[in-house]
Phi, psi and omega in degrees: 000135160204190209209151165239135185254162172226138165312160166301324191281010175098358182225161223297145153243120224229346167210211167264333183288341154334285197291004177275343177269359172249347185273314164288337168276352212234348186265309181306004194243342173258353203283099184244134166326342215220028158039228180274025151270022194262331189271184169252142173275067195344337182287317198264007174275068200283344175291359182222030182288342161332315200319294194277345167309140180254119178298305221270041163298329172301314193280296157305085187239157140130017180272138159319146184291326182068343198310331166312342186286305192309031191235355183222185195271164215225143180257349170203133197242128184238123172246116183117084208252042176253172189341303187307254148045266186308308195309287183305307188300324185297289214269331166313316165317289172294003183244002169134350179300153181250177191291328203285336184281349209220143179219145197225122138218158214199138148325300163290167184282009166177215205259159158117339171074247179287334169231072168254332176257342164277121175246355212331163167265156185095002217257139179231160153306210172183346164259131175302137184313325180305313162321311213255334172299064179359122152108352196318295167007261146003291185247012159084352195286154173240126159326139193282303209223136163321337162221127208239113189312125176003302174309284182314319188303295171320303197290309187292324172304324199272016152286331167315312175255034175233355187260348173240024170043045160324304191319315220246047177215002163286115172216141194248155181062038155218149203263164102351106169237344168175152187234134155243130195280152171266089200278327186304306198273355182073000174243181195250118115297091207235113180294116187266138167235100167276111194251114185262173193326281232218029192210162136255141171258122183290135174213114220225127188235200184203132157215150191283343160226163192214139166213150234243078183221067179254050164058192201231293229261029197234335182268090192336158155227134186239133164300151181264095203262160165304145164059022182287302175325319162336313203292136194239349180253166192318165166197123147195189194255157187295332186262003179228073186268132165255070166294008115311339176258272246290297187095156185089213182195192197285338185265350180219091199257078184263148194218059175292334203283343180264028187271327180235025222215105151265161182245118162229111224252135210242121190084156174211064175264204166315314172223061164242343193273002195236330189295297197271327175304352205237345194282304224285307175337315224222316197284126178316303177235143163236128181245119161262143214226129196227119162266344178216155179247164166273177164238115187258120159292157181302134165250346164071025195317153170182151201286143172266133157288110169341295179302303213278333196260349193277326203266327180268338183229279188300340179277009168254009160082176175325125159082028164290307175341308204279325200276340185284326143348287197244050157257312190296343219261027188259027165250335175250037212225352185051026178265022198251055208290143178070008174251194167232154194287121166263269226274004173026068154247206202257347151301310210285010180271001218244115170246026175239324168325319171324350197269332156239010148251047186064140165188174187308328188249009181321309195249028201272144197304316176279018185302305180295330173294320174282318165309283211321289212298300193318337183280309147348282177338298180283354178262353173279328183274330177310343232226256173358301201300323182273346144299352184279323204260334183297010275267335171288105199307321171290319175279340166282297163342265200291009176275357196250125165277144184249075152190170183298166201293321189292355171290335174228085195008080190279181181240183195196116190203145183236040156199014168306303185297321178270356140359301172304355198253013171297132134356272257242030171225125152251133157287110191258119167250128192250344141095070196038048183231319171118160208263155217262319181187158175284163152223178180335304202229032150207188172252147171254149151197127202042241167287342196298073183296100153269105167276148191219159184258298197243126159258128166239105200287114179274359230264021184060201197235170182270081212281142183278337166314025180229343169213169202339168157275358168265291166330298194325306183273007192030080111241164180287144129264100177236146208256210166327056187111036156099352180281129180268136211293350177285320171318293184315313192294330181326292168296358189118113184303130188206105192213190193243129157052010172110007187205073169177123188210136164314161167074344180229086182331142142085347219265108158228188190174136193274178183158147138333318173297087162100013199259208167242149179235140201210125175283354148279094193295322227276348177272354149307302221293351178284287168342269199310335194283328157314326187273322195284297185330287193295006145302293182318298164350274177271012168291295207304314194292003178267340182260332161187321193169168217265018161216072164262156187213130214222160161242157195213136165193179189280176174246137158000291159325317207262336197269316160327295184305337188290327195284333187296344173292308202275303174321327190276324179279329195312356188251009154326336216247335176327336177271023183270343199288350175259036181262136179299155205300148162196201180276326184322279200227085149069029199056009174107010153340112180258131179250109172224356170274140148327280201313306173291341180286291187328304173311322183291333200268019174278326207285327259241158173266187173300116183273044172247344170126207223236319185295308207269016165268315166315292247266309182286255187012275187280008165284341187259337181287314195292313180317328161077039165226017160080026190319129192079347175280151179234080223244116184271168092290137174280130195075339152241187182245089160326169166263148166256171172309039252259342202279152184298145189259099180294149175342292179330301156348290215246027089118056183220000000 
């Protein structure tokens, strides 16, 4: 099977060996020696701290101070108050846990996670809401829109915690900076920093559980350019928009104040494609600046009808949420033999995506040679779309992607492309290299001097899928005898089903690394809030009772067997190694020690999909003996797992 594409110069690519050879000149152009050491790490960046500053402390007010909790011992401690959080406290709850068991803190001044710091104007989800919004169920919400904007999205989390009287288990604008496990106590010594007006305050509090859910979508990644410090006009990141310089906000993103004013918004990723059409509105000039283009697709946005959502969606009865979840997440899993499409957008239309989150035929001998060729298709047509849309030939040239669909997040916008055809918008295409350096009043790339009044950096987070679940959460962990859980990932990644790692007790956290994989987080991180619960649980009651205090981690044996599992699956994955540099793998890394190659293929998710990692998860949950697991009591010793621990075991 294939498809034909034209080179940038006008001539035919007639097959995948063709496009495989533009595809590897155009990944070589992004390859830099210094990898994810190309960005700056913003805690340790003092020349730029606005970057890392939370605009909307002002703007967001009126939650209880909570600061009194923090003064006493805590039985389960949530580092995080966004979906994820939200989530765990929600399924806690419901297995039996009181309001009084559970303490939530977050960095931020509130609920929401990713999107309490994203305000950006243009900014939507790109996964449908009926999926992607947590709890529909629950609370009864109907979605505004098939895809749902930053506001809404924000207003459902703090309905999530006003329906479940979160707030007042919440203390906000405190970070996590290190956990020490108490092994004698069965507990967490966990170092607090509260940043108050105009001080931070240490505070140091101990809980018997710690879950790990401070998100993907929250920490700027700024590149580290010559002279950026240089720079004498405004700067800031898409997840900090300063709509004080910009003018409107987020519920009215009127952008008056850029009327006389260039702009040059630095990426063209997921949310940089929602950013410049709505930026292109108001700014004297918009200059956009690309090392890679995405491939952007129909997102078709549209109000949900009220009949149509009573008759298609709620009329399937109970547990509908989850089964439309893993419908969308087996069309994009190649699982879908004998079902129907529920959410029919332009994800479940992706018969290629599987390549980098698992499915059923992953490991079938001809799998890659058939995605690849199966892929040509959709990239001719995407390449099609931007000549339909585009009217400047040059600039529709360099808006068209050279890599497989699955290298780079796609996107879905239906007025990003024609944006360009704006006057007062340019493409700076850098030909994956970047912008070459700042001077006072402009970006340089290559000799080209462009002045700007504002850089507004698109350049994405600091994603925890590239480290430890402690770097993830930017705090130290340190675990049974002093190891710190960054030293363990070092040695190789190891954990019981993807949240759970010896020597670090009580300890859990959703991630990628030996997990499931989904362009639907909020049905990750609801899965793990399910799993930790029913650990916690029937560990305590097995042990006595649920405020019995007790210790839980995997025993050696099993997490080794899971890993040796998740290693047997890694060449699912193969088609990430031609990918252009990205967070996927690793800015483009190269592995040539053995020993380090060996270590990596611990990390990859269940390369079987989404499905058959739920499906083993609750299979071993139903069985009910806790397999692999190693359950302490304080002050005696249950008996534990002590014996080798089989595949099987730990429900593989």
């Amino acid at each position: 099977m294939s498809s034909i594409l034209e080179n940038h110069d006008g001539s035919v690519i007639a097959n995948l060996q063709q496009a495989e050879i533009i595809y590897a000149r155009e990944r070589d152009k992004r390859i830099r020696s210094d990898g994810i050491a190309q960005y700056i790490n913003l805690s340790n960046f003092e020349k730029l701290p606005h970057f890392a500053k939370d605009p909307w402390i002002h703007v967001d007010r009126g939650f209880p101070d909570n600061a009194d909790l923090l003064n006493q011992q805590h039985r389960i401690l949530i580092i995080g108050a966004g979906y994820g959080g939200l989530l765990a406290a929600v399924r806690l709850l419901q297995t039996g846990f009181s309001l009084d068991d559970i303490l939530l803190v977050d960095a931020a001044g509130g609920f929401g996670g990713t999107w309490y710091w994203n305000r950006y104007p243009g900014l939507m989800c790109d996964v449908e809401s009926y999926i992607y919004m947590p709890l529909l169920e629950e609370t009864g919400y109907m979605p505004k829109h098939k895809y749902a904007a930053g506001t809404e999205l924000r207003q459902h989390a703090l309905n999530i915690a006003a329906q479940w009287k979160l707030d007042t288990r919440a203390v906000f604008r405190t970070t996590a900076k290190e956990m020490m496990w108490v092994d004698d106590d069965k507990c967490w010594k966990v170092e607090l920093v509260r940043h108050c007006e105009s001080s931070e305050q240490p505070v140091t509090i101990r809980a018997d559980f710690v879950l790990l859910f401070s998100g993907l979508l929250n920490t700027p990644k700024l590149p580290n350019i010559p002279g950026i410090e240089q720079f004498r006009g405004h700067m800031f990141h898409t997840s900090r928009w300063d709509y004080d310089y910009t003018g409107g906000s987020p519920e009215q993103p009127a952008l008056i104040n850029m009327k006389d004013k260039k702009v040059a918004i630095v990426g063209t990723g997921a949310t940089a494609i929602q950013a410049v059409p709505q930026s292109a509105k108001w700014a004297q000039h918009l200059y956009v600046v690309q090392r890679t283009p995405s491939a952007v697709d129909v997102r078709d946005n549209r109000k949900t009808d009220p009949e149509w959502w009573e008759h298609e969606v709620i009329s399937r009865g109970k547990g509908w949420q989850r089964e439309r979840m893993e419908n969308y997440n087996a069309f994009l899993s190649g699982a879908t033999d004998g079902i129907v499409d529920l959410v029919q957008d332009a994800w479940t239309s992706l018969k290629t995506y599987c390549a980098i989150i698992g499915g059923p035929s992953n490991l079938d001998p001809d799998f890659l040679s058939v995605v690849k060729s199966m892929d040509l298709t959709r990239q001719n047509r995407i390449h099609q779309r931007v000549d339909d849309l585009v009217h400047a030939e040059t600039t529709a040239k360099y808006l068209k992607p050279w890599y497989p669909t699955w290298c780079k997040r796609p996107c879905f916008h239906d007025e990003y492309l024609q944006a360009f055809n704006n006057d007062n918008v340019s493409l700076v295409d850098t030909d994956g290299k970047g912008i070459t350096r700042f001077t006072e009043d402009a970006i340089v790339v290559g000799e080209n001097e462009i002045n700007v009044d504002v850089v507004i950096f698109s350049t994405g987070f600091r994603l925890g899928v590239l480290h430890n679940p402690a770097e993830g959460a930017g705090m130290s962990i340190i675990g049974r005898a002093g190891k710190s859980m960054a030293q363990k990932w070092l040695d190789g990644v190891a954990t019981l089903h993807g949240m759970i790692s010896h020597d670090f007790p009580n300890l859990f956290f959703p991630g990628s690394k030996q997990g499931g994989g989904s362009p639907n987080q909020v049905y990750l991180l609801d899965q793990v809030a399910h799993h930790v619960a029913f650990v916690i649980d029937h560990s305590l009651r097995r042990a006595g009772g649920l405020q019995e205090k007790v210790s839980i981690e995997p025993s050696i044996e099993a997490e080794e067997a899971w890993s040796r599992k998740i290693m047997s699956q890694a060449r699912a994955f193969a088609g990430v190694q031609g990918c252009t540099p990205s967070y996927i793998n690793g800015e483009g890394a190269k592995l040539e020690d053995p020993d380090a190659i060996m270590k990596s293929l611990r990390s990859p998710p269940w390369g079987r999909g989404i499905g058959q990692f739920i499906k083993v998860v609750e299979e071993w949950r139903e069985r009910g003996d806790l397999a692999g697991l190693e359950i302490a009591k304080a002050g005696s010793d249950l008996p534990s797992r002590k014996m080798e621990v089989s595949q099987q075991d730990v429900g593989v």
